[in-house]
N, C-alpha and C positions, 0 to 999 in steps of 0.2 A: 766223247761226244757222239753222240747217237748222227746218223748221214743225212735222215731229216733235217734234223736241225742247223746242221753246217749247211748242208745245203739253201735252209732258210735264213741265215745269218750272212752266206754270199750273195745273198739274192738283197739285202737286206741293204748292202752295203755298194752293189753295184747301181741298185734305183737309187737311193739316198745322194749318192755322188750324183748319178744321172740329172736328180731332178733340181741339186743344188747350182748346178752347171748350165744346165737349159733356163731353168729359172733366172740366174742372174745376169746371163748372154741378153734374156727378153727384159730382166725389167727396165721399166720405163719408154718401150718400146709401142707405137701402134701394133694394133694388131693389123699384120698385111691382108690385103682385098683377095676375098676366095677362103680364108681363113673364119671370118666372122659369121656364124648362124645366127640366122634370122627366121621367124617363123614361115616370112613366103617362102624364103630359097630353101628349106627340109620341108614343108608341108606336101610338098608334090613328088619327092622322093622316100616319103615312107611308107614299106608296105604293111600294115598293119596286122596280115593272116597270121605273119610268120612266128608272132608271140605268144600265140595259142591261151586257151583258157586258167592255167595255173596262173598267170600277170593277171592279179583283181587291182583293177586304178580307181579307189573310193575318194576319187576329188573331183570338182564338180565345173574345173578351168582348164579350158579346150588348148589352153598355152604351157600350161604344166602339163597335160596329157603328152603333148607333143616332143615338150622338150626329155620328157622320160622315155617314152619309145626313139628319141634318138639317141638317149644315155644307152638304152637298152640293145642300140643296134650295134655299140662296141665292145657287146659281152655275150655274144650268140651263144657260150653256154649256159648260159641264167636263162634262157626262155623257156625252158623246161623244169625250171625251179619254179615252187609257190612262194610270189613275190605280193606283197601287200603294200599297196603304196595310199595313206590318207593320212588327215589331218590328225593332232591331236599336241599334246603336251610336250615340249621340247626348248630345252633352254637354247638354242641355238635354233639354224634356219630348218636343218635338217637331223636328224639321226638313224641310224639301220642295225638293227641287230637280229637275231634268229627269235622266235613267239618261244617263250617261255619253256610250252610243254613237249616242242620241237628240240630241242639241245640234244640231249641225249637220245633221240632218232637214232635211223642208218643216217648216215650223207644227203640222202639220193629222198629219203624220208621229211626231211626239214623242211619248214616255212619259215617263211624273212616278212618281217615290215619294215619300212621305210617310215617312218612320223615326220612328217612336215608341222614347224610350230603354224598355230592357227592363232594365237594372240600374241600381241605386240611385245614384243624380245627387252634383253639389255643393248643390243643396238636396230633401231627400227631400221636402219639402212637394208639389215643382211633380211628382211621381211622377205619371202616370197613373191608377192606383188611388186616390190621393188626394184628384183633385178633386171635388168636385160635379159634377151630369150639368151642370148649366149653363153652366159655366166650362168643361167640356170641349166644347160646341162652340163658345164662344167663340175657346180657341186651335184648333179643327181647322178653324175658318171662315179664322181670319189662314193658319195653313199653304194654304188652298185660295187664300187671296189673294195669298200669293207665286207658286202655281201660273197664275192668272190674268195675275198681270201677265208672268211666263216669258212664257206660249203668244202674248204681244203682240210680242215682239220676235225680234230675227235669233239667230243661233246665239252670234255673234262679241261681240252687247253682253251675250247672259246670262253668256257667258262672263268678260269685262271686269268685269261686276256683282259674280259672284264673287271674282275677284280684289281688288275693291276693297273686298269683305263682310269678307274674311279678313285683309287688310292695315291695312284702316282702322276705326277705332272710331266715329270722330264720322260716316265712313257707314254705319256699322251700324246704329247708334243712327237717324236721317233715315232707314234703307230699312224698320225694322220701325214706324216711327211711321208713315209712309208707308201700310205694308201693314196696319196695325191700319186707318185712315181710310177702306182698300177696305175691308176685313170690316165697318167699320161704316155704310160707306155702303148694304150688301144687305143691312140691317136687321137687324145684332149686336150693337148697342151693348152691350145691358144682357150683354151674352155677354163680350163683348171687356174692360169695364171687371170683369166679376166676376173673369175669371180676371188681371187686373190686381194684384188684391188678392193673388195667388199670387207675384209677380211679384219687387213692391218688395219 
């Protein structure tokens, strides 16, 4: 076994416990005061220079803007990534993968969208407009965590990753437990578990 890969299969296995553990300590817990964002209490603590022009935000609500540039301020190496965050097709609330023609780039070459669904879902609950600002950077920090672990690999295994998202259930289910453990490891928990409760 190639050092990559063990190295990604400890890594794999250290979040995975982590986030089973934290996860089950919180559920059915409040979330504690100081924990819970809210649009006043992040609107006055974000500085907006530091994202520079490759972040293009093509949606058109000042609470989703917000809530992404605070997804965004727990992943300071993405803001030099071209990140595309707008509406469109999506069976779910959100999705992220690298623009098509992007894959096979350098690394450092890639652009990411983010597709927020823009029509009414199989659950209206997980709607965009529907959650809490809190829960909404909870799931756009996991979307930024998929984006992270992309920009770590070659063209040929994001690739492979896909195939095996779209084929396989029980690795879907391990890739988003996975990417929930990154969002909560750059300090989303109480983000990650509220929009949880959207989820189940």
């Amino acid at each position: 076994m190639h050092v990559y890969e063990l190295r990604n299969k400890l890594y794999y296995i250290y979040f995975t416990f982590s986030f089973l553990l934290t996860y089950a300590s919180s559920f059915g817990q409040a979330i504690p005061d100081g924990r819970l964002l809210t649009y006043e209490n992040v609107i006055d603590g974000i500085d907006t220079t530091v994202f520079g022009p490759s972040i293009l935000i093509k949606v058109d609500n000042d609470t989703l803007k917000l809530a992404f540039r605070k997804a965004l301020s727990h992943y300071p190496e993405l803001c030099g990534k071209k990140i595309r965050l707008r509406y469109g097709k999506a069976k779910t609330t959100m999705t992220s993968r690298p623009r098509m023609l992007s894959v096979f780039r350098k690394r450092d070459k890639r652009s990411y969208k983010i597709t927020i669904g823009s029509k009414e879902g199989y659950k209206p609950a997980l709607m965009v407009n529907a959650l809490p600002f809190n829960a909404l950077v909870g799931v756009l920090g996991h979307e930024l965590a998929h984006v992270q672990d992309y920009s770590g690999k070659s063209g040929w295994s994001v690739t492979w990753m896909g195939v095996k998202y779209v084929f396989s259930k029980k690795y879907r289910r391990k890739m988003e437990h996975y990417t929930d453990s990154l969002a909560m490891s750059r300090g989303l928990h109480w983000q990650v578990y509220h929009y949880s409760h959207y989820v189940v």
